[in-house]
C-alpha positions as CSV (number, residue, x, y, z in Angstrom):
1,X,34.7,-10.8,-14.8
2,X,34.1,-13.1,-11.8
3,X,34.1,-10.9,-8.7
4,X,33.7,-11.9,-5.3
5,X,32.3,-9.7,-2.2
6,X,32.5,-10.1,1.4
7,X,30.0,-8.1,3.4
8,X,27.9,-8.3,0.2
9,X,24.7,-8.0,2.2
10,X,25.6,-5.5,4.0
11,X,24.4,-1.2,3.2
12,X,27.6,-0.8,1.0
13,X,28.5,-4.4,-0.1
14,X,24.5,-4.8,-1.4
15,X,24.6,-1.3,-3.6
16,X,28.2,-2.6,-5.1
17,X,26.4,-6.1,-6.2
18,X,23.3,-4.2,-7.9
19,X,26.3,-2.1,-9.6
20,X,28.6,-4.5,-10.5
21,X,25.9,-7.0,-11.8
22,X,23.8,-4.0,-14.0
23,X,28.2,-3.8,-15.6
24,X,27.7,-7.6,-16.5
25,X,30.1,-9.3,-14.1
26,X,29.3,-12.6,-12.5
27,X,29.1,-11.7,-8.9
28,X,29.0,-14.0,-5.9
29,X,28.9,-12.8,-2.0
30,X,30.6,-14.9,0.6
31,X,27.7,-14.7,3.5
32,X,26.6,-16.5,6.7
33,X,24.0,-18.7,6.9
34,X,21.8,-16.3,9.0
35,X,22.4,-13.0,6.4
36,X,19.3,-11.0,5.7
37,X,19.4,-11.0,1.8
38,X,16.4,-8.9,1.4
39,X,19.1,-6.1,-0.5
40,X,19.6,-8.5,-3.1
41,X,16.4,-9.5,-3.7
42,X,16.0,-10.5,-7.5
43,X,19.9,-10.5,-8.3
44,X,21.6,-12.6,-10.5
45,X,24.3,-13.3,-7.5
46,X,25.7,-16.4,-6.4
47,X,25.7,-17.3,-2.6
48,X,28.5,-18.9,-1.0
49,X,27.6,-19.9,2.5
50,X,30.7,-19.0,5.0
51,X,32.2,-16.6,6.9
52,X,35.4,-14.6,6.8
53,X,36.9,-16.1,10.0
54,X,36.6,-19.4,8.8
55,X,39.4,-19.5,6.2
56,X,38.4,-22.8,4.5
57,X,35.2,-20.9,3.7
58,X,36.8,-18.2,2.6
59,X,39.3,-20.2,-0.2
60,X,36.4,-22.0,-1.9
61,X,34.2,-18.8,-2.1
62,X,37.7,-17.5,-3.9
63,X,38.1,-20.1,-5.9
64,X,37.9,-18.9,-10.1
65,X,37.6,-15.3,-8.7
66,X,39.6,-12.5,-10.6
67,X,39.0,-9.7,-8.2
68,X,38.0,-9.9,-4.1
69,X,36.1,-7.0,-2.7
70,X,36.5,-7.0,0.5
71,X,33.8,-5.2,2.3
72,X,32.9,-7.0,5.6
73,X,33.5,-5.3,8.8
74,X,33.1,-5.5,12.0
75,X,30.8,-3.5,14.5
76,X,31.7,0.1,16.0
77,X,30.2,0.3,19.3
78,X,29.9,-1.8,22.0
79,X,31.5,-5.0,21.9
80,X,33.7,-3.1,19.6
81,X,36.7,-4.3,20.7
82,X,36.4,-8.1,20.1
83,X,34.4,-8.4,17.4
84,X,36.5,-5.6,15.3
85,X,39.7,-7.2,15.8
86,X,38.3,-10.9,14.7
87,X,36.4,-9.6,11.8
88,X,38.7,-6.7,10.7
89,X,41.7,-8.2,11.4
90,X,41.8,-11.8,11.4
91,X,39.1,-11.7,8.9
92,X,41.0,-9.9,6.2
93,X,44.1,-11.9,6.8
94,X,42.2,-15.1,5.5
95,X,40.8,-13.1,2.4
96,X,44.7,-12.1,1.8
97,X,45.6,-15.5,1.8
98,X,42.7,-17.0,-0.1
99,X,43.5,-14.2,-2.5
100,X,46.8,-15.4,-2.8
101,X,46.5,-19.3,-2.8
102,X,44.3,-18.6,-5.5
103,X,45.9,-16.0,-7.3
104,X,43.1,-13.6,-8.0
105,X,44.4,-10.9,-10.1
106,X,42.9,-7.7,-7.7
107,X,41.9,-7.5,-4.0
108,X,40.1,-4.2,-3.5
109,X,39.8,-3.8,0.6
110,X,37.1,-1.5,1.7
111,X,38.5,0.3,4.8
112,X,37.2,3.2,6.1
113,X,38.5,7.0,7.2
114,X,38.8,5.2,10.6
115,X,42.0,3.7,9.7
116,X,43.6,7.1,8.7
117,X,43.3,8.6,12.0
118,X,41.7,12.1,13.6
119,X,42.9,15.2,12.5
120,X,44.0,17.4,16.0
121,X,42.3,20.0,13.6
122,X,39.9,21.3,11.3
123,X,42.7,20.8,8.5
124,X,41.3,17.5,6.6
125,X,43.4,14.4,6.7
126,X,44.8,12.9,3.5
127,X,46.2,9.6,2.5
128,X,49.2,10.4,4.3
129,X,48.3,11.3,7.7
130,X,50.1,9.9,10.6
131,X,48.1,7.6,12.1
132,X,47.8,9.2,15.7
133,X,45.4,6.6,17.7
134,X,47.5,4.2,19.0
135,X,46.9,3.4,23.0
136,X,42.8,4.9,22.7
137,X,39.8,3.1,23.2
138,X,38.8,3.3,19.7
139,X,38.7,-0.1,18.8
140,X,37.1,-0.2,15.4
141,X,39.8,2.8,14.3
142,X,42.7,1.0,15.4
143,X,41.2,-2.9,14.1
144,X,40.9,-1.4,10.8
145,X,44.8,0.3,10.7
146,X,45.8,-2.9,11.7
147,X,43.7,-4.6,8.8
148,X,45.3,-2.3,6.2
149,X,49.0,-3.4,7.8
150,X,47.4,-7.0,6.5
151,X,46.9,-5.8,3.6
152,X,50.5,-4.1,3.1
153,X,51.5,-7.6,3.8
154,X,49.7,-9.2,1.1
155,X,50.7,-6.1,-1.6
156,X,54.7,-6.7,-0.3
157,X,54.1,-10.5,-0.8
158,X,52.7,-9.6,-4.6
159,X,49.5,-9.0,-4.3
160,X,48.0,-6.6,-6.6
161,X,45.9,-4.9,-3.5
162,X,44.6,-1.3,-3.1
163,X,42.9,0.1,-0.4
164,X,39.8,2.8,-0.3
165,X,38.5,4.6,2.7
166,X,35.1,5.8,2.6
167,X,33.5,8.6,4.8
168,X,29.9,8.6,6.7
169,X,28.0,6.7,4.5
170,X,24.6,7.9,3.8
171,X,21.5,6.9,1.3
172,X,18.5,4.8,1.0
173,X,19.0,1.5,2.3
174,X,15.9,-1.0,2.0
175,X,12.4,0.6,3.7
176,X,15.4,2.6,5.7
177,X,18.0,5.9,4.6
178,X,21.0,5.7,7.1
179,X,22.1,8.9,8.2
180,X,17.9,10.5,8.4
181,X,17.9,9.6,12.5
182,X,19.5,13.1,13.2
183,X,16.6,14.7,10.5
184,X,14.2,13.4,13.0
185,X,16.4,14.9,15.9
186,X,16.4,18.1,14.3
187,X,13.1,18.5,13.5
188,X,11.9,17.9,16.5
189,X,13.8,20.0,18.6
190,X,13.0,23.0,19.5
191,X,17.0,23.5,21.0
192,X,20.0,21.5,19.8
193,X,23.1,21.3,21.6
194,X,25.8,22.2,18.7
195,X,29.4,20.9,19.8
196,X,32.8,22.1,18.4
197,X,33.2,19.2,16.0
198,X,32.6,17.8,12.7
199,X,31.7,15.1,10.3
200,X,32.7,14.1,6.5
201,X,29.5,12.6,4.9
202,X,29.9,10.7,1.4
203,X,26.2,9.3,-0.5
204,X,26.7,5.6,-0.6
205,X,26.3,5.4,-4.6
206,X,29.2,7.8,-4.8
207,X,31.5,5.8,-3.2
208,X,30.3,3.2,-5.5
209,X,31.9,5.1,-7.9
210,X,34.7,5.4,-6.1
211,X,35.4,1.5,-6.2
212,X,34.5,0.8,-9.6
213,X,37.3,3.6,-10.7
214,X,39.8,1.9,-8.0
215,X,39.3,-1.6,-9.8
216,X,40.1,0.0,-12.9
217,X,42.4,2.8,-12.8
218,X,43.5,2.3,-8.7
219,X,47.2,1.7,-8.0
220,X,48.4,-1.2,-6.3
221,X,50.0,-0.8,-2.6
222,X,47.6,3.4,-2.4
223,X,44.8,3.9,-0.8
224,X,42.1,6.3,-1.7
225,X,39.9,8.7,0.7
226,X,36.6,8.4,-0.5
227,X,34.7,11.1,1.3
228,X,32.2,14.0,0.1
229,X,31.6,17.4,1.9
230,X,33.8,18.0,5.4
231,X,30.6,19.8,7.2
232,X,31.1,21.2,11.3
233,X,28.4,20.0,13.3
234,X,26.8,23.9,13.7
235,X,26.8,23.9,9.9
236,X,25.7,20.1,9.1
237,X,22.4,21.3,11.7
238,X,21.6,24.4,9.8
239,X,21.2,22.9,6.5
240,X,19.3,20.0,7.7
241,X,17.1,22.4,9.4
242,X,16.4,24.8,6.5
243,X,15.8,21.8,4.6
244,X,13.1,20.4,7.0
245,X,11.8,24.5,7.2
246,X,12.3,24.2,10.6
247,X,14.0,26.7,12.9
248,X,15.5,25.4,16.3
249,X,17.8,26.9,18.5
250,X,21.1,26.3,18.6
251,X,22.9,26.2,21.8
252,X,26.9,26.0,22.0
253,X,28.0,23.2,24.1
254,X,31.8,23.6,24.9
255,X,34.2,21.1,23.6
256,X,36.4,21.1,27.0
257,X,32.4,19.9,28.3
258,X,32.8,16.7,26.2
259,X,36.6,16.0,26.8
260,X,36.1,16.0,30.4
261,X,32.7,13.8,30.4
262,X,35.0,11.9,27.8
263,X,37.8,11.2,30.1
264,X,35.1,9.9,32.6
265,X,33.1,7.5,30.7
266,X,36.4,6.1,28.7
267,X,37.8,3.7,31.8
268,X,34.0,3.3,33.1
269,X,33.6,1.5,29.2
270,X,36.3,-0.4,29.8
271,X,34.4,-2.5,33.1
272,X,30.6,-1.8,31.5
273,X,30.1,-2.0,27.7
274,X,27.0,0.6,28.1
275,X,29.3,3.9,29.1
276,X,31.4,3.0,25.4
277,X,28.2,4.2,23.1
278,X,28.3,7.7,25.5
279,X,31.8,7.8,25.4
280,X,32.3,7.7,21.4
281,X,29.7,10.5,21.7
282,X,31.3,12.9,23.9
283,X,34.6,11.5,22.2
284,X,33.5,12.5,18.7
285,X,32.0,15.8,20.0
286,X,34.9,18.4,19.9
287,X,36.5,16.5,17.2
288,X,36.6,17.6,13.2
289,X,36.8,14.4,11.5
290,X,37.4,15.7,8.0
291,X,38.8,14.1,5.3
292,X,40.8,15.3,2.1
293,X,39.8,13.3,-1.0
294,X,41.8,15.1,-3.4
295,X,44.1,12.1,-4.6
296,X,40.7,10.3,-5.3
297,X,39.9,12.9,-7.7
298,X,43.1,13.3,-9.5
299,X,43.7,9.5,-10.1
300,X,40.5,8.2,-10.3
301,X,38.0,10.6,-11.2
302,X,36.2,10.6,-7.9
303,X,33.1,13.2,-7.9
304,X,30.8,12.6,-5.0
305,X,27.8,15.0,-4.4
306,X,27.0,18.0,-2.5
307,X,25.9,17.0,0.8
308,X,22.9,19.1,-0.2
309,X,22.2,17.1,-3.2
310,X,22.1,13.9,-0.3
311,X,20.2,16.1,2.1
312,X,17.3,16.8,-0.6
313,X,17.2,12.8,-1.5
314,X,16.7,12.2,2.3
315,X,14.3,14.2,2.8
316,X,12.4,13.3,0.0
317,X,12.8,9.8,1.3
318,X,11.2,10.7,4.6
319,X,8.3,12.9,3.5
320,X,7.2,10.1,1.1
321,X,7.9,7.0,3.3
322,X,5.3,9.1,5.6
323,X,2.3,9.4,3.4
324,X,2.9,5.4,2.7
Protein backbone atom coordinates (compact mmCIF):
# COMPACT_ATOMS: atom_id res chain seq x y z
CA UNK A 1 0.00 0.00 0.00
CA UNK A 2 1.36 3.49 -0.84
CA UNK A 3 1.25 5.55 2.40
CA UNK A 4 2.29 8.97 2.84
CA UNK A 5 3.51 10.77 6.31
CA UNK A 6 3.81 14.27 7.25
CA UNK A 7 5.96 14.88 10.17
CA UNK A 8 7.76 11.63 9.07
CA UNK A 9 11.01 12.82 10.66
CA UNK A 10 9.80 13.67 13.48
CA UNK A 11 10.00 11.24 17.23
CA UNK A 12 6.53 9.61 16.29
CA UNK A 13 6.31 10.11 12.41
CA UNK A 14 10.12 8.34 12.20
CA UNK A 15 9.11 5.12 14.53
CA UNK A 16 5.75 4.78 12.19
CA UNK A 17 8.06 4.74 8.84
CA UNK A 18 10.52 1.99 10.36
CA UNK A 19 6.99 0.18 11.27
CA UNK A 20 5.15 0.58 8.36
CA UNK A 21 8.13 -0.20 5.98
CA UNK A 22 9.30 -3.59 8.15
CA UNK A 23 4.83 -4.37 7.04
CA UNK A 24 6.02 -3.92 3.32
CA UNK A 25 4.20 -0.70 2.39
CA UNK A 26 5.84 1.83 0.09
CA UNK A 27 6.28 4.77 2.34
CA UNK A 28 7.15 8.31 1.38
CA UNK A 29 7.47 11.48 4.00
CA UNK A 30 6.53 14.92 2.88
CA UNK A 31 9.59 16.98 4.54
CA UNK A 32 11.36 20.32 4.31
CA UNK A 33 14.39 20.79 2.81
CA UNK A 34 16.28 21.53 6.11
CA UNK A 35 14.73 18.05 8.01
CA UNK A 36 17.26 16.18 10.03
CA UNK A 37 16.77 12.59 8.49
CA UNK A 38 19.23 10.90 10.70
CA UNK A 39 15.78 8.73 12.11
CA UNK A 40 15.51 7.25 8.91
CA UNK A 41 18.76 6.48 8.16
CA UNK A 42 18.93 3.33 5.91
CA UNK A 43 15.03 3.22 5.01
CA UNK A 44 13.58 2.26 2.00
CA UNK A 45 11.46 5.75 2.16
CA UNK A 46 10.79 8.10 -0.49
CA UNK A 47 11.38 11.96 0.17
CA UNK A 48 9.22 14.47 -1.06
CA UNK A 49 10.62 17.86 -0.49
CA UNK A 50 7.75 20.38 0.75
CA UNK A 51 5.95 21.53 3.50
CA UNK A 52 2.39 21.33 4.82
CA UNK A 53 1.63 24.99 4.46
CA UNK A 54 2.52 25.09 1.00
CA UNK A 55 -0.54 23.22 -0.52
CA UNK A 56 0.91 22.66 -4.00
CA UNK A 57 3.61 20.69 -2.05
CA UNK A 58 1.38 19.02 -0.30
CA UNK A 59 -0.93 17.56 -3.61
CA UNK A 60 2.08 16.12 -5.45
CA UNK A 61 3.46 14.40 -2.29
CA UNK A 62 -0.40 12.92 -2.36
CA UNK A 63 -0.47 12.16 -5.52
CA UNK A 64 -0.97 7.81 -5.96
CA UNK A 65 -1.27 7.71 -2.19
CA UNK A 66 -3.92 5.33 -0.61
CA UNK A 67 -3.67 6.41 2.92
CA UNK A 68 -2.25 10.13 4.51
CA UNK A 69 -0.82 10.04 7.93
CA UNK A 70 -0.88 13.03 9.09
CA UNK A 71 1.55 13.55 11.85
CA UNK A 72 3.17 17.02 11.58
CA UNK A 73 2.59 19.40 14.34
CA UNK A 74 3.41 22.39 15.46
CA UNK A 75 5.52 23.58 18.61
CA UNK A 76 4.03 23.77 22.29
CA UNK A 77 5.85 26.47 23.94
CA UNK A 78 6.86 29.65 23.17
CA UNK A 79 5.91 31.04 19.91
CA UNK A 80 3.16 28.61 20.50
CA UNK A 81 0.52 30.55 19.36
CA UNK A 82 1.57 31.35 15.68
CA UNK A 83 3.31 28.57 14.66
CA UNK A 84 0.47 26.02 16.14
CA UNK A 85 -2.26 27.67 14.40
CA UNK A 86 -0.26 27.74 10.79
CA UNK A 87 0.97 24.23 11.17
CA UNK A 88 -1.90 22.64 12.99
CA UNK A 89 -4.52 24.38 11.46
CA UNK A 90 -3.85 25.63 8.18
CA UNK A 91 -1.54 22.84 7.69
CA UNK A 92 -3.99 20.07 8.04
CA UNK A 93 -6.52 21.91 5.95
CA UNK A 94 -4.22 21.52 2.84
CA UNK A 95 -3.63 17.64 3.68
CA UNK A 96 -7.71 17.42 3.78
CA UNK A 97 -7.86 18.83 0.52
CA UNK A 98 -4.95 17.10 -1.15
CA UNK A 99 -6.54 14.02 0.40
CA UNK A 100 -9.50 14.84 -1.27
CA UNK A 101 -8.46 16.15 -4.88
CA UNK A 102 -6.70 13.02 -4.87
CA UNK A 103 -9.02 10.71 -3.49
CA UNK A 104 -6.84 8.78 -1.14
CA UNK A 105 -8.89 6.05 0.28
CA UNK A 106 -7.86 6.83 4.35
CA UNK A 107 -6.53 9.97 6.12
CA UNK A 108 -5.42 8.97 9.63
CA UNK A 109 -4.71 12.57 11.57
CA UNK A 110 -2.45 12.25 14.51
CA UNK A 111 -3.84 14.71 17.15
CA UNK A 112 -3.01 14.59 20.46
CA UNK A 113 -4.89 14.44 24.18
CA UNK A 114 -4.52 18.32 23.78
CA UNK A 115 -7.42 18.54 21.63
CA UNK A 116 -9.79 16.70 24.13
CA UNK A 117 -9.40 19.09 26.77
CA UNK A 118 -8.36 19.06 30.87
CA UNK A 119 -10.36 17.18 33.01
CA UNK A 120 -11.46 19.74 36.19
CA UNK A 121 -10.58 16.36 37.90
CA UNK A 122 -8.76 13.37 38.58
CA UNK A 123 -11.66 11.45 36.65
CA UNK A 124 -9.88 10.60 33.06
CA UNK A 125 -11.24 12.22 30.03
CA UNK A 126 -12.66 10.06 27.19
CA UNK A 127 -13.49 10.62 23.58
CA UNK A 128 -16.38 12.46 24.58
CA UNK A 129 -15.35 15.06 26.82
CA UNK A 130 -16.44 18.58 26.37
CA UNK A 131 -13.89 20.44 25.21
CA UNK A 132 -13.51 23.13 28.04
CA UNK A 133 -10.45 25.45 26.86
CA UNK A 134 -11.83 27.83 24.80
CA UNK A 135 -10.65 31.75 25.76
CA UNK A 136 -7.07 30.19 27.65
CA UNK A 137 -3.68 30.72 26.62
CA UNK A 138 -3.17 27.30 25.55
CA UNK A 139 -2.48 27.66 22.15
CA UNK A 140 -1.22 24.27 20.95
CA UNK A 141 -4.59 22.65 22.90
CA UNK A 142 -6.92 24.90 21.25
CA UNK A 143 -4.85 24.83 17.39
CA UNK A 144 -5.12 21.18 17.53
CA UNK A 145 -9.32 21.17 18.48
CA UNK A 146 -9.54 23.42 15.76
CA UNK A 147 -7.43 20.99 13.50
CA UNK A 148 -9.76 18.11 14.36
CA UNK A 149 -12.95 20.56 13.34
CA UNK A 150 -10.81 20.42 9.86
CA UNK A 151 -10.91 17.22 9.92
CA UNK A 152 -14.85 16.75 10.72
CA UNK A 153 -15.01 18.94 7.64
CA UNK A 154 -13.16 16.66 5.41
CA UNK A 155 -15.11 13.29 6.99
CA UNK A 156 -18.72 15.40 6.40
CA UNK A 157 -17.38 16.21 2.82
CA UNK A 158 -16.66 12.11 2.36
CA UNK A 159 -13.63 11.65 3.53
CA UNK A 160 -12.95 8.35 5.08
CA UNK A 161 -10.91 10.20 8.12
CA UNK A 162 -10.24 9.07 11.72
CA UNK A 163 -8.68 10.73 14.33
CA UNK A 164 -6.16 9.37 17.26
CA UNK A 165 -4.99 11.17 20.26
CA UNK A 166 -1.90 10.08 21.83
CA UNK A 167 -0.69 10.85 25.42
CA UNK A 168 3.01 11.85 26.72
CA UNK A 169 4.99 10.19 24.41
CA UNK A 170 8.05 8.58 25.70
CA UNK A 171 11.02 6.05 24.32
CA UNK A 172 14.27 5.99 22.76
CA UNK A 173 14.65 8.53 20.17
CA UNK A 174 18.12 8.54 18.18
CA UNK A 175 21.38 8.97 20.82
CA UNK A 176 18.31 10.52 23.01
CA UNK A 177 14.99 8.83 25.17
CA UNK A 178 12.37 11.74 25.56
CA UNK A 179 10.78 11.80 28.71
CA UNK A 180 14.48 10.67 30.82
CA UNK A 181 15.16 14.75 31.62
CA UNK A 182 12.98 14.38 34.82
CA UNK A 183 15.13 10.80 35.71
CA UNK A 184 18.01 13.21 35.80
CA UNK A 185 15.94 15.72 37.99
CA UNK A 186 15.05 13.10 40.26
CA UNK A 187 18.15 11.57 40.79
CA UNK A 188 19.77 14.32 41.60
CA UNK A 189 17.63 15.84 44.00
CA UNK A 190 17.99 15.45 47.24
CA UNK A 191 14.12 17.31 47.72
CA UNK A 192 11.49 17.52 45.01
CA UNK A 193 8.65 19.75 45.00
CA UNK A 194 5.59 17.29 44.31
CA UNK A 195 2.47 19.42 43.04
CA UNK A 196 -1.22 18.32 43.10
CA UNK A 197 -1.32 17.17 39.40
CA UNK A 198 -0.82 14.54 36.97
CA UNK A 199 0.38 13.20 33.71
CA UNK A 200 -0.77 10.25 31.19
CA UNK A 201 2.42 8.72 29.74
CA UNK A 202 2.08 6.31 26.59
CA UNK A 203 5.70 4.39 25.09
CA UNK A 204 6.04 5.74 21.61
CA UNK A 205 5.98 2.04 19.93
CA UNK A 206 2.63 1.49 21.63
CA UNK A 207 1.01 4.10 20.07
CA UNK A 208 2.41 2.77 17.00
CA UNK A 209 0.27 0.09 17.60
CA UNK A 210 -2.31 2.16 18.13
CA UNK A 211 -2.28 3.66 14.43
CA UNK A 212 -1.58 0.59 12.62
CA UNK A 213 -5.03 -0.91 14.35
CA UNK A 214 -6.81 2.56 13.49
CA UNK A 215 -5.78 2.14 9.65
CA UNK A 216 -7.25 -1.23 9.83
CA UNK A 217 -10.07 -1.64 12.07
CA UNK A 218 -10.59 2.53 12.98
CA UNK A 219 -13.97 3.94 12.21
CA UNK A 220 -14.36 6.74 10.03
CA UNK A 221 -15.63 10.28 11.60
CA UNK A 222 -14.11 8.58 15.85
CA UNK A 223 -11.32 9.40 17.33
CA UNK A 224 -9.30 7.18 19.60
CA UNK A 225 -7.32 8.12 23.04
CA UNK A 226 -4.22 6.56 22.80
CA UNK A 227 -2.73 6.93 26.20
CA UNK A 228 -0.98 4.35 28.72
CA UNK A 229 -0.95 4.62 32.61
CA UNK A 230 -2.84 8.04 34.24
CA UNK A 231 0.17 8.44 37.01
CA UNK A 232 -0.18 11.84 39.75
CA UNK A 233 2.86 13.61 39.90
CA UNK A 234 3.74 12.26 43.83
CA UNK A 235 3.29 8.73 42.36
CA UNK A 236 5.05 9.28 38.72
CA UNK A 237 8.25 10.60 41.35
CA UNK A 238 8.24 7.60 43.47
CA UNK A 239 8.55 5.05 40.96
CA UNK A 240 11.14 6.86 39.00
CA UNK A 241 12.94 7.19 42.26
CA UNK A 242 12.89 3.52 43.42
CA UNK A 243 13.88 2.76 39.99
CA UNK A 244 17.01 4.96 40.05
CA UNK A 245 17.47 3.47 44.01
CA UNK A 246 17.38 6.77 45.05
CA UNK A 247 15.46 8.26 47.90
CA UNK A 248 14.66 12.15 47.90
CA UNK A 249 12.32 14.00 49.75
CA UNK A 250 9.27 14.89 48.70
CA UNK A 251 7.91 18.19 49.63
CA UNK A 252 4.10 19.15 48.86
CA UNK A 253 3.81 22.21 46.99
CA UNK A 254 0.09 23.56 47.14
CA UNK A 255 -1.89 23.67 44.01
CA UNK A 256 -3.68 27.15 44.93
CA UNK A 257 0.59 28.10 44.99
CA UNK A 258 0.69 27.40 41.16
CA UNK A 259 -2.83 28.88 40.20
CA UNK A 260 -1.95 32.06 41.66
CA UNK A 261 1.86 32.24 40.14
CA UNK A 262 -0.32 31.01 37.07
CA UNK A 263 -2.61 33.82 36.96
CA UNK A 264 0.49 36.09 37.15
CA UNK A 265 2.71 34.82 34.49
CA UNK A 266 -0.34 34.13 31.93
CA UNK A 267 -0.95 38.05 30.71
CA UNK A 268 2.98 38.75 31.44
CA UNK A 269 3.34 35.66 28.38
CA UNK A 270 1.15 37.43 26.42
CA UNK A 271 3.79 40.92 26.10
CA UNK A 272 7.16 38.45 26.68
CA UNK A 273 7.24 34.97 25.14
CA UNK A 274 9.86 33.89 28.11
CA UNK A 275 7.01 33.99 31.10
CA UNK A 276 4.80 31.29 28.58
CA UNK A 277 7.37 28.18 29.26
CA UNK A 278 6.84 29.12 33.41
CA UNK A 279 3.35 29.67 32.86
CA UNK A 280 2.44 26.13 31.21
CA UNK A 281 4.50 24.96 34.25
CA UNK A 282 2.68 26.38 37.08
CA UNK A 283 -0.39 25.87 34.59
CA UNK A 284 0.03 22.17 34.35
CA UNK A 285 0.99 21.82 38.09
CA UNK A 286 -2.40 21.35 39.92
CA UNK A 287 -3.89 19.82 36.95
CA UNK A 288 -4.56 15.81 36.39
CA UNK A 289 -4.37 15.43 32.77
CA UNK A 290 -5.55 11.84 32.50
CA UNK A 291 -6.93 10.19 29.88
CA UNK A 292 -9.46 7.19 29.46
CA UNK A 293 -8.37 4.87 26.54
CA UNK A 294 -10.94 2.39 26.92
CA UNK A 295 -12.68 2.83 23.42
CA UNK A 296 -9.15 2.17 22.02
CA UNK A 297 -9.15 -1.10 23.56
CA UNK A 298 -12.50 -2.30 22.83
CA UNK A 299 -12.37 -1.33 18.99
CA UNK A 300 -9.03 -1.65 18.26
CA UNK A 301 -7.16 -3.83 20.42
CA UNK A 302 -5.05 -1.12 21.94
CA UNK A 303 -2.58 -2.57 24.76
CA UNK A 304 0.13 -0.06 25.70
CA UNK A 305 2.54 -0.94 28.58
CA UNK A 306 2.96 -0.38 32.19
CA UNK A 307 4.60 2.80 32.72
CA UNK A 308 6.94 0.59 34.67
CA UNK A 309 7.76 -1.61 31.74
CA UNK A 310 8.79 2.21 30.01
CA UNK A 311 10.43 3.27 33.18
CA UNK A 312 12.80 0.01 33.20
CA UNK A 313 13.63 0.64 29.21
CA UNK A 314 14.66 4.26 30.29
CA UNK A 315 16.64 3.56 32.61
CA UNK A 316 18.38 0.96 31.03
CA UNK A 317 18.82 3.48 28.21
CA UNK A 318 20.60 5.93 30.57
CA UNK A 319 22.83 3.57 32.59
CA UNK A 320 24.20 2.26 29.25
CA UNK A 321 24.37 5.47 27.17
CA UNK A 322 26.76 6.36 30.35
CA UNK A 323 29.42 3.73 30.30
CA UNK A 324 29.54 4.61 26.28
Amino acid sequence: MNILITGGTGFLGSRLCQRLVTEGHRISILRRASSRTTALANLDVRHEIGDVMDSDSVRRAAKDQHVVIHAAAGVTGAGARERSYDVNVAGTRNVIEACMQNRVRRLLHVSSVAAIGIPESAVPANEDFRFNLEGSKLYYHLSKYRAEGVVADGTARGLDAVIVNPGWLWGPFGSAYRGSDILRVVRGARALRCSPGGVCIVHVDDVVDGIVAALNRGASGNRYILGGDNLSFRDWMLKIANALGVRPRLVPFPGFVTEFLAAIMGPLSTVEQRFYGPYLRCYFASRSTFYDSGKAARDLGYKPRAFEAVLEECVKFLRESTTR
